[in-house]
N, C-alpha and C positions, 0 to 999 in steps of 0.2 A: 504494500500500500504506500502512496505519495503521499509525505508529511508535509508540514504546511513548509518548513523551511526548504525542503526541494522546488516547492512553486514557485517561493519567492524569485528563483535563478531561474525562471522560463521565462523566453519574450512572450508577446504579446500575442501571438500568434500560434504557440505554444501552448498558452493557458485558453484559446478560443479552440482548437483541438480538443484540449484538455472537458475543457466542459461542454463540447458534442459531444464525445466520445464515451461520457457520463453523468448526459441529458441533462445537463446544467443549464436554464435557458440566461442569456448574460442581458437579454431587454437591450438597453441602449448606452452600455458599457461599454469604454473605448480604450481607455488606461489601465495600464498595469494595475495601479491599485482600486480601481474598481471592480475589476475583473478577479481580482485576489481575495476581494470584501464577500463579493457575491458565492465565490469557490466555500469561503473559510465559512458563510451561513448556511450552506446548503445541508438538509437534510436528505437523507433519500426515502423514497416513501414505502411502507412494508410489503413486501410480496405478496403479492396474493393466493392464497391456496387453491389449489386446482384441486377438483375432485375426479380420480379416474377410478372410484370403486363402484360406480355402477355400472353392470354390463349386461347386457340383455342374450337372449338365443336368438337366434335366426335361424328359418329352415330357406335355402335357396334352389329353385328348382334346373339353374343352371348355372356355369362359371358365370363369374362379373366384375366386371370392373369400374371403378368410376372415378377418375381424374380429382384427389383433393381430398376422397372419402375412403378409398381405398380399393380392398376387394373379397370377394365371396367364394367359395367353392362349392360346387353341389353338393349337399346335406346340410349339415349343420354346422354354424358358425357361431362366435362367441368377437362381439363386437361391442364399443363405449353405446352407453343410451343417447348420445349425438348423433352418432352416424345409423344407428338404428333407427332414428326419427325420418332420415335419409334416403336408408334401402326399404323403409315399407313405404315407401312412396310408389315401389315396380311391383309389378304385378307377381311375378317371378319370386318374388321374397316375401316370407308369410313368418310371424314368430313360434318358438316353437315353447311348448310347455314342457314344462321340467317331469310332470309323465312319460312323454316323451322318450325325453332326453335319457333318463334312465332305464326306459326298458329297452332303447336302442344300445346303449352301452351294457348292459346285461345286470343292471343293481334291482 
């Protein structure tokens, strides 16, 4: 990580880098020490948590593919509930219920 006294020895051109490179926005900063005012207050804001524990079944009645969303195999697939929102859009992909899913797999 860059301490503040490493900044201070960047030109100005360096610290405008510096803070695109980690979304700093400098507004209408032009000087060294503005641009160092703005670096040394900057918070960064908390990550957001992504949720991928939800996942649905899919039953697909043929290969498929789809640019962005991914792709299918015929039978049964295990896909996020986003892109499941996606493939039951086709006709060709129907969900499959975890009866199903189990007496295919032999449980």
């Amino acid at each position: 990580m860059i301490t503040i006294n490493d900044l201070s020895k960047k030109t100005v051109f360096e610290l405008k880098a510096y803070a695109k490179k980690n979304n700093i926005i400098l507004n209408e900063a032009k000087t060294r020490n503005e641009i160092l005012e703005i670096i040394n207050n900057f918070v960064p804001e908390p990550a957001q948590e992504v949720k991928t524990d939800e996942k649905v079944a899919l039953y697909s009645l043929g290969n498929l593919h789809w640019q962005g969303v991914g792709q299918l195999v015929t039978g049964y697939n295990i896909v996020s509930k986003e892109s499941s929102e996606k493939w039951l859009t086709l006709k060709k992909v129907r969900t499959a219920t975890p009866e199903e899913l189990a007496s295919y797999y032999g449980k």
